[in-house]
PASE-892753 format. One record per residue (C-alpha): z, y, x negated; residue in one letter; chain. Coordinates in nm, 3 decimals, decimal comma. Example, Ala and Ser with C-alpha at 12.3 -4.5 7.8 and 13.67 -1.06 7.14 Angstrom:
# PASE-892753
<rec <0,780; -0,450; -1,230>; A; A>;
<rec <0,714; -0,106; -1,367>; S; A>;
//
This chain:
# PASE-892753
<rec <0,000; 0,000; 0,000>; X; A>;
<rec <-0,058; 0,323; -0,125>; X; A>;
<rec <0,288; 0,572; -0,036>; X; A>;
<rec <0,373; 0,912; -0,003>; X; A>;
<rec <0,741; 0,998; -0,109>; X; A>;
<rec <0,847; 1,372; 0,001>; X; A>;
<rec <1,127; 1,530; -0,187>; X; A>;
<rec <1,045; 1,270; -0,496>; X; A>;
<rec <1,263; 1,394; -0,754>; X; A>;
<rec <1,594; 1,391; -0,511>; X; A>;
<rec <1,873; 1,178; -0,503>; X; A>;
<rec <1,694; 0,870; -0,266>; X; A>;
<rec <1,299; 0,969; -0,297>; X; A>;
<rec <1,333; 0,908; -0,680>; X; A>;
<rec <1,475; 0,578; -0,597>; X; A>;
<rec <1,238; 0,483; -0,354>; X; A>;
<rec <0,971; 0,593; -0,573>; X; A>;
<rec <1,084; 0,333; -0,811>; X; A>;
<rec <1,136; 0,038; -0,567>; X; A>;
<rec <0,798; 0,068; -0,446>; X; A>;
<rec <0,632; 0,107; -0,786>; X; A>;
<rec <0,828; -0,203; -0,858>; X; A>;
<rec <0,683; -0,374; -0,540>; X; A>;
<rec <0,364; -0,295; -0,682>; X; A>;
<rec <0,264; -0,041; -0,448>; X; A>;
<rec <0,106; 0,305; -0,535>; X; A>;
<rec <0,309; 0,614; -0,503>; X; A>;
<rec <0,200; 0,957; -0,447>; X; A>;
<rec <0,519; 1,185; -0,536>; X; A>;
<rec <0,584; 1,565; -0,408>; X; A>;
<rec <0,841; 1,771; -0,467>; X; A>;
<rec <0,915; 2,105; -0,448>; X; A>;
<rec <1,223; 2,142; -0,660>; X; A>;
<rec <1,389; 2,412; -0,435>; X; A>;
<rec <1,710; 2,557; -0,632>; X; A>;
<rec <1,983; 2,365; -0,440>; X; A>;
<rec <2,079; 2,270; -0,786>; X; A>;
<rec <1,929; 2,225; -1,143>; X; A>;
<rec <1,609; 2,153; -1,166>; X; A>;
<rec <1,687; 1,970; -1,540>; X; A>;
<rec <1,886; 1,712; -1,297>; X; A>;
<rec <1,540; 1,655; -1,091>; X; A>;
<rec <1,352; 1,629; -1,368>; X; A>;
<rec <1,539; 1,384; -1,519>; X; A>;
<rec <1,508; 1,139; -1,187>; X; A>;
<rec <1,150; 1,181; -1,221>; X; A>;
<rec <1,108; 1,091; -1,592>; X; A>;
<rec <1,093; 0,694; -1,568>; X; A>;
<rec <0,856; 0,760; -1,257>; X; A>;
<rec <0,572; 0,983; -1,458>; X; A>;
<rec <0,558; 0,665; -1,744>; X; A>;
<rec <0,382; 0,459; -1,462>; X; A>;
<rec <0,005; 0,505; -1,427>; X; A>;
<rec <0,041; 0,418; -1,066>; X; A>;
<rec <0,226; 0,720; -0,931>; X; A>;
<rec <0,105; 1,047; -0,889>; X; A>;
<rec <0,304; 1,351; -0,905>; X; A>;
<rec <0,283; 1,688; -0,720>; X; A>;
<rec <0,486; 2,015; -0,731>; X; A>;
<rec <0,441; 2,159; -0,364>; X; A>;
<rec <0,610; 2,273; -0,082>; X; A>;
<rec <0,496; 2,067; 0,268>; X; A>;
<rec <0,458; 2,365; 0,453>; X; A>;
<rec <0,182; 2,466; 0,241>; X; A>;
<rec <0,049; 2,182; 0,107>; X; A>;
<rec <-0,296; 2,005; 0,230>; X; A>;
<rec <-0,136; 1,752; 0,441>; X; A>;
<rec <-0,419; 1,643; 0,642>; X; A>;
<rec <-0,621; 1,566; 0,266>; X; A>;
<rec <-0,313; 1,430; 0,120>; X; A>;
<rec <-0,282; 1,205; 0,411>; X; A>;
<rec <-0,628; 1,061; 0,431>; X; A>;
<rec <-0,548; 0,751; 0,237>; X; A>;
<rec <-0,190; 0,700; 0,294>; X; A>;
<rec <-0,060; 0,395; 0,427>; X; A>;
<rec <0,349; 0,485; 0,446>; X; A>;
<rec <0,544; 0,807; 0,397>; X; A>;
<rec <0,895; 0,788; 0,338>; X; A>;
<rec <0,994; 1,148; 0,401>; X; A>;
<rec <1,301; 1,237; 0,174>; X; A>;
<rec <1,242; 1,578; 0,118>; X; A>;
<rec <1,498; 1,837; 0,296>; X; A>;
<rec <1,786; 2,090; 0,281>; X; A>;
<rec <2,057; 1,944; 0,191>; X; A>;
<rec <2,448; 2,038; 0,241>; X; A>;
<rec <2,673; 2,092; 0,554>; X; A>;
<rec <2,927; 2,345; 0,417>; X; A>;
<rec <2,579; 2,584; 0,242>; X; A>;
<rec <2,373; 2,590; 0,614>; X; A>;
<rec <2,602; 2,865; 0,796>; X; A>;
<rec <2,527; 3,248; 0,773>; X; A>;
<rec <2,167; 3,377; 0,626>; X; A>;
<rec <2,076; 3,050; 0,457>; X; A>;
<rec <2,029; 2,902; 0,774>; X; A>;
<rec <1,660; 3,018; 0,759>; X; A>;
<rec <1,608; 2,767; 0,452>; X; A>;
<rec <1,720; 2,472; 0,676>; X; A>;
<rec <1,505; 2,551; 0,938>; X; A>;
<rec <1,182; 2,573; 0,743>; X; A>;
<rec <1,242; 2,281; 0,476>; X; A>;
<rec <1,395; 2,024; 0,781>; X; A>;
<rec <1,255; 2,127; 1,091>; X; A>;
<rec <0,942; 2,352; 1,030>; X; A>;
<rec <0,786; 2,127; 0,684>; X; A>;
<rec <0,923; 1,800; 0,935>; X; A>;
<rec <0,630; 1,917; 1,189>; X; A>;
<rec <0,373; 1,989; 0,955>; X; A>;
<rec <0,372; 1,659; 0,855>; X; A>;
<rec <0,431; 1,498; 1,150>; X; A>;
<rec <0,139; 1,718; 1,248>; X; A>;
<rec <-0,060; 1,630; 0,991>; X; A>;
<rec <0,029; 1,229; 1,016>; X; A>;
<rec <-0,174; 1,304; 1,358>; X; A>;
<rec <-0,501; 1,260; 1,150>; X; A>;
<rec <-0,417; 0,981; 0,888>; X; A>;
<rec <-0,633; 0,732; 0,960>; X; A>;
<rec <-0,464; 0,440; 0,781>; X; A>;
<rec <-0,131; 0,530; 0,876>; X; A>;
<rec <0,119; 0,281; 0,937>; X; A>;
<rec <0,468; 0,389; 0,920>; X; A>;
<rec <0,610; 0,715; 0,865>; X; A>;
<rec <0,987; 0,684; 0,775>; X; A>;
<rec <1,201; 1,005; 0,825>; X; A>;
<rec <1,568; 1,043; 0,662>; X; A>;
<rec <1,808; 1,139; 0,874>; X; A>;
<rec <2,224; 1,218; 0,862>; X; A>;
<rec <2,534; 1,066; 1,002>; X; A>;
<rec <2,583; 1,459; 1,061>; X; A>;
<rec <2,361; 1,421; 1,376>; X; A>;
<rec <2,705; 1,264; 1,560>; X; A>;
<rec <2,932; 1,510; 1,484>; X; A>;
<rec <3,331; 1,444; 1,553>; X; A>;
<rec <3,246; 1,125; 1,801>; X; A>;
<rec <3,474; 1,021; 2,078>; X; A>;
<rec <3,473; 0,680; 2,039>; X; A>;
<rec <3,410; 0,471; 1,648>; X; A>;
<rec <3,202; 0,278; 1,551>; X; A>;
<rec <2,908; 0,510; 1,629>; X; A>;
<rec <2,623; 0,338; 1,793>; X; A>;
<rec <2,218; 0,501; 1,809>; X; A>;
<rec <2,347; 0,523; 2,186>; X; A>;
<rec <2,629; 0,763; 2,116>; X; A>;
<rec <2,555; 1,155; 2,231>; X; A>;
<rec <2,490; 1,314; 1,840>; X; A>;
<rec <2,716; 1,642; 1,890>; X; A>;
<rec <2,631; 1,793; 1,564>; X; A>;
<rec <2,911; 2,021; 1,451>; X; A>;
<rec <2,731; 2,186; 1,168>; X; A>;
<rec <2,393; 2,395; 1,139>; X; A>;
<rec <2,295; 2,152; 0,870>; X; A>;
<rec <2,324; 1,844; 1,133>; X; A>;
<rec <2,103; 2,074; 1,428>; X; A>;
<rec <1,850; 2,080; 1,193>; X; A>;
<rec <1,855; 1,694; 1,103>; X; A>;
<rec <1,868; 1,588; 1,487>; X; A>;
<rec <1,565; 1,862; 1,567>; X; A>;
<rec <1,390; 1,679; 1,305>; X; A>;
<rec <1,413; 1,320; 1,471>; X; A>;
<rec <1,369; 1,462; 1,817>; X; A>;
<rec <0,981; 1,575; 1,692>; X; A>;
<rec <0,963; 1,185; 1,504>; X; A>;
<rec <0,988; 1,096; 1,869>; X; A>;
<rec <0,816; 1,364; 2,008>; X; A>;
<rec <0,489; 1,279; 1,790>; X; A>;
<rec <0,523; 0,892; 1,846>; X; A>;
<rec <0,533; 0,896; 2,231>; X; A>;
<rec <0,267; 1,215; 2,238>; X; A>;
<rec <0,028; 1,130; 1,950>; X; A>;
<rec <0,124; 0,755; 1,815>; X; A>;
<rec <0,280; 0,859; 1,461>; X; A>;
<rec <0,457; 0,550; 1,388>; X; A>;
<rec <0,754; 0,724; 1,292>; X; A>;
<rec <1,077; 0,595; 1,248>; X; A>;
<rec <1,439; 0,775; 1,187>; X; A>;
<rec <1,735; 0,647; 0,945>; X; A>;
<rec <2,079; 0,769; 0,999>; X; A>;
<rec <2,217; 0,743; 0,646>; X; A>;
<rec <2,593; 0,765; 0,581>; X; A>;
<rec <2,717; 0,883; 0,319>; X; A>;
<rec <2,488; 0,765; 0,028>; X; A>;
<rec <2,638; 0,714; -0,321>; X; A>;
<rec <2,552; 0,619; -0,656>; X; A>;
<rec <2,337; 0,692; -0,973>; X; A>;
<rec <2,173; 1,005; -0,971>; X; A>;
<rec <2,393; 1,192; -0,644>; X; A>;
<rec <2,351; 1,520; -0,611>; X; A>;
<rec <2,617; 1,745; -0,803>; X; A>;
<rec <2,746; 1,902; -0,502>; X; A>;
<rec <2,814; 1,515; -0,325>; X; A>;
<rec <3,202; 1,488; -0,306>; X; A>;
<rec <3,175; 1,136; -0,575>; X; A>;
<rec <2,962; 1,316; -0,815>; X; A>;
<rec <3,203; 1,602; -0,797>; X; A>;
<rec <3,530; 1,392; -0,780>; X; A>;
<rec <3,384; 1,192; -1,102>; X; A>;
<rec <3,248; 1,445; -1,311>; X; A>;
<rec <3,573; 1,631; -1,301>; X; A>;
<rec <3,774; 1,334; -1,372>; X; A>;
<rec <3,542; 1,227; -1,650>; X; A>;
<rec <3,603; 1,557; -1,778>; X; A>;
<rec <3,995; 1,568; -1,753>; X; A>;
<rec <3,951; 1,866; -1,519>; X; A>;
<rec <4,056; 1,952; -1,161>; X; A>;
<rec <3,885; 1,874; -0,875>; X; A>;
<rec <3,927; 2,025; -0,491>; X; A>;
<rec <3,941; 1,793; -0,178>; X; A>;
<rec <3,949; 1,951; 0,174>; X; A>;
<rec <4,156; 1,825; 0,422>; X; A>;
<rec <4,424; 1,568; 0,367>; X; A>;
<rec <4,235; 1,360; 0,196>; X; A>;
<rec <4,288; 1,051; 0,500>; X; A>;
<rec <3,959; 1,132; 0,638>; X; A>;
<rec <3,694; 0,850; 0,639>; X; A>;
<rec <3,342; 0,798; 0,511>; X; A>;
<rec <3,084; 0,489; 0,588>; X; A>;
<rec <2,993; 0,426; 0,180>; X; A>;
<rec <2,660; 0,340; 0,145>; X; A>;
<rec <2,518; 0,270; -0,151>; X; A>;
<rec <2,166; 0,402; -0,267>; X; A>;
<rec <2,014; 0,061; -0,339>; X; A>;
<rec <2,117; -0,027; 0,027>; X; A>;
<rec <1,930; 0,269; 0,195>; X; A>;
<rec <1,650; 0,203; -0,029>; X; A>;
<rec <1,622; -0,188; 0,136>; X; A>;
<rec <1,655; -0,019; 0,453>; X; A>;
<rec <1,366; 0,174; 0,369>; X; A>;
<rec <1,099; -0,070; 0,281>; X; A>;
<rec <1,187; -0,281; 0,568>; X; A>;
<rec <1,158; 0,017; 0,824>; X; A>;
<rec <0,827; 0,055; 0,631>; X; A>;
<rec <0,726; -0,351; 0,638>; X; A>;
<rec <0,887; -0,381; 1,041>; X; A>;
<rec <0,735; -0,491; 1,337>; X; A>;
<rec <0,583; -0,299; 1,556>; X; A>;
<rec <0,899; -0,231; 1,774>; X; A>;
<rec <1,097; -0,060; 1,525>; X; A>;
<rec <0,876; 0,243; 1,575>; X; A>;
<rec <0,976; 0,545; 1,770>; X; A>;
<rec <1,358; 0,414; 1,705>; X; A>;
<rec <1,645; 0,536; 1,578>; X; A>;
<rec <1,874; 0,357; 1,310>; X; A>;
<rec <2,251; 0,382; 1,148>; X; A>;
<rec <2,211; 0,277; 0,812>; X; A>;
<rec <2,548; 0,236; 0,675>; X; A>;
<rec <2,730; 0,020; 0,419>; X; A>;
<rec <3,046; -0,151; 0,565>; X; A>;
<rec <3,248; 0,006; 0,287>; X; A>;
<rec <3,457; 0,255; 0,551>; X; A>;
<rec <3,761; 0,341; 0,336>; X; A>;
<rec <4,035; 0,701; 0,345>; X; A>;
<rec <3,891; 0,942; 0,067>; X; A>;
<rec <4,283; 0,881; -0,107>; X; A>;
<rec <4,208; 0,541; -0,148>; X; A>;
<rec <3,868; 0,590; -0,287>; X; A>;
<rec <3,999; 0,862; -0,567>; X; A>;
<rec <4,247; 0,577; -0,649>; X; A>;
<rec <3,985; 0,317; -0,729>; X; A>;
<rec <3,790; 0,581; -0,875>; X; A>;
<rec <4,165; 0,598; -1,070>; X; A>;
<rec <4,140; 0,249; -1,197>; X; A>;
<rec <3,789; 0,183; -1,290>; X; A>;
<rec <3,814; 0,531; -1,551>; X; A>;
<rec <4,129; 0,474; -1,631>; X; A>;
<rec <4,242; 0,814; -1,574>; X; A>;
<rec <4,484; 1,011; -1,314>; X; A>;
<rec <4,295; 1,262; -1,039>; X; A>;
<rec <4,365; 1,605; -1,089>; X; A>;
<rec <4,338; 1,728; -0,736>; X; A>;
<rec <4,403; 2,027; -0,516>; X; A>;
<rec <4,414; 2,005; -0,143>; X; A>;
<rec <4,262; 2,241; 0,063>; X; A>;
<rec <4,186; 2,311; 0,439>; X; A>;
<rec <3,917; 2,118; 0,606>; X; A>;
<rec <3,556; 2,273; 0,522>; X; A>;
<rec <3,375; 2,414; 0,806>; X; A>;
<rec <3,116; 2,162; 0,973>; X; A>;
<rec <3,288; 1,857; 0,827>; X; A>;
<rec <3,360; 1,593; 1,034>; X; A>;
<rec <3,709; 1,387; 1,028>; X; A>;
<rec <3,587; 1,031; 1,020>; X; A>;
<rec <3,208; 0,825; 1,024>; X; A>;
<rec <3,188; 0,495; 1,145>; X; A>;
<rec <2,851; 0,339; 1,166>; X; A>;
<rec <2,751; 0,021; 1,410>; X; A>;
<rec <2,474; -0,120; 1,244>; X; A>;
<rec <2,404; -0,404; 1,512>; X; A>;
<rec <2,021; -0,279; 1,595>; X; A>;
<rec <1,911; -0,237; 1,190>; X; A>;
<rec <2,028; -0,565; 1,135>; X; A>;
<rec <1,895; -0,680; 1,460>; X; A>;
<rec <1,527; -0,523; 1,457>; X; A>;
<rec <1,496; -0,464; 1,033>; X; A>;
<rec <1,702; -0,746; 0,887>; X; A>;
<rec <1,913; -0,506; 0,733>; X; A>;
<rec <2,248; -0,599; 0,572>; X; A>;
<rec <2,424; -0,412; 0,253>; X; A>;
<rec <2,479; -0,569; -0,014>; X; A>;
<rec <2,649; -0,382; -0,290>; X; A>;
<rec <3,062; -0,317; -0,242>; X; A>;
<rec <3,245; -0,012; -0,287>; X; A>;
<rec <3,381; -0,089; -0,649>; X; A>;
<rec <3,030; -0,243; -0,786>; X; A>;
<rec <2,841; 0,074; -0,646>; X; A>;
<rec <3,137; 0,330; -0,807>; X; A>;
<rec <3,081; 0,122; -1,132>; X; A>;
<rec <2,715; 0,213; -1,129>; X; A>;
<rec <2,764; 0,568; -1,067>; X; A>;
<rec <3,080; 0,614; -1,316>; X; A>;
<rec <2,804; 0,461; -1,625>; X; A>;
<rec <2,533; 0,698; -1,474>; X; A>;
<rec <2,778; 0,996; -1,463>; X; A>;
<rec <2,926; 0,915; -1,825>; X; A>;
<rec <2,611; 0,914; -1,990>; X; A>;
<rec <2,495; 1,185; -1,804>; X; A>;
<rec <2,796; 1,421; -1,907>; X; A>;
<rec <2,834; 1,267; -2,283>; X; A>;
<rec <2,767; 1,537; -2,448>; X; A>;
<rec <2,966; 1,792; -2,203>; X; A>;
//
């Protein structure tokens, strides 16, 4: 198959980028490396990717970009690319999430209406959709009550997926990733963060009481989910899925494994709960398992051991 991957150089496009080059697929890569944080960092996710005479890389925003061209002989796109952060999308900067997740989501959804060999178009969506739900787990049923700008723009984002599938036929299909860990996070993800400063012997801030609960997911784990949204059947399309990794734990308990695999005590200062962050995330995952054979794989402690070796080689020289 020949791929697109949207926001390549991120966090999960760079490791989808990889899988499917691995799979022995052909990847065309675009990126726009917006300044939500270094651009070294990006570059660095995209170095093992440019080696391989397979992929293709582009520097380009969507919403300007040739889509309908760059779509002509595309067989999957796994759209990554987006604005990232709950806490950054209040006030002025809202504009930036609606253009990179809502406005660039229906250019190429747009654009997808005119790919000829278009099979699935795979859209990454948030846990931030649900908000502070009533009842946990969450199921795709639940009533997403976003609670932060950030999480409007991820929900108005699946609604066109759907929009374009029932309208126009875009196979599209939406992941609801929880919080996704592991090599090559973003530095402003609360385990980069956490890690870095420990690594560092410095102090590190966590809001709220530190008892609030995340769904871990590790990145390899989305990444499955990925390709087999990408390989499913025809009914997967036009769905909606919680991709989570079974790893629920309290944030204190995670800081104290974190603890024990560096060998080091957490510096940490509590603070009041950010704006737009939710209390607790809880995924069901009965329909990915049920319609994409999805099941995670990698623990808690085995994916904190890959991102501790990523982080300390990362911040060696520091």
């Amino acid at each position: 198959m020949k791929c697109l991957v949207t926001g390549v150089a991120g966090f999960v496009g760079s490791h989808v980028a990889e899988r499917l080059l691995a799979d022995g697929h052909e990847v065309v890569g675009l990126d726009a490396f917006t300044d939500y944080y270094a651009r070294a960092l990006k570059e660095g996710n995209l170095r093992s990717l440019l080696s391989k005479a397979s992929f293709t890389f582009l520097e380009a925003d969507l919403t300007e970009v040739d889509l309908v061209s760059l779509l002509g002989d595309i067989d999957w796109v796994f759209h990554q690319a987006g604005q990232a952060g709950v806490r950054a999308s209040w006030g002025r900067d809202f504009a930036i999430y609606t253009t990179s997740n809502i406005t660039a989501t229906q250019w190429l959804l747009e654009s997808a209406r005119h790919a000829p060999r278009l099979k699935r178009l795979v859209y990454a969506s948030s846990s931030s959709v649900y908000g502070n739900a009533l009842a946990l787990p969450v199921t795709e049923e639940t009533l997403p009550q976003p609670i932060s700008p950030y999480g409007v723009t991820k929900l108005a984002a699946e609604h066109l997926c759907m929009l374009y599938w029932h309208s126009y036929q875009v196979p599209a299909v939406a992941l609801r990733y929880f919080t996704v860990y592991g090599p090559r996070q973003r530095p402003d993800m609360a385990f980069h963060k956490f890690l870095k400063a420990m690594i560092l012997g410095n102090e590190f801030t966590v809001y709220d009481d530190g008892y609030q609960t995340r769904d871990f997911t590790y990145v390899a784990d989305i990444v499955e989910a990925n390709i087999q949204a990408a390989q499913s059947h025809l009914d997967a399309v036009g769905q909606v899925f919680n991709i989570a990794g079974g790893s629920r734990a309290p944030l204190r308990e995670v800081i104290r494994t974190m603890e024990a695999l560096l060998g080091k005590s957490a510096r940490i200062q509590y603070e009041p709960p950010a704006l737009g962050d939710v209390r607790d995330t809880f995924a069901d995952t009965t329909r990915a398992r049920r319609v994409l054979g999805y099941q995670p794989r990698v623990a808690l402690h085995e994916g904190l051991s890959a991102e501790i070796a990523f982080l300390r080689e990362l911040y060696q020289h520091v």
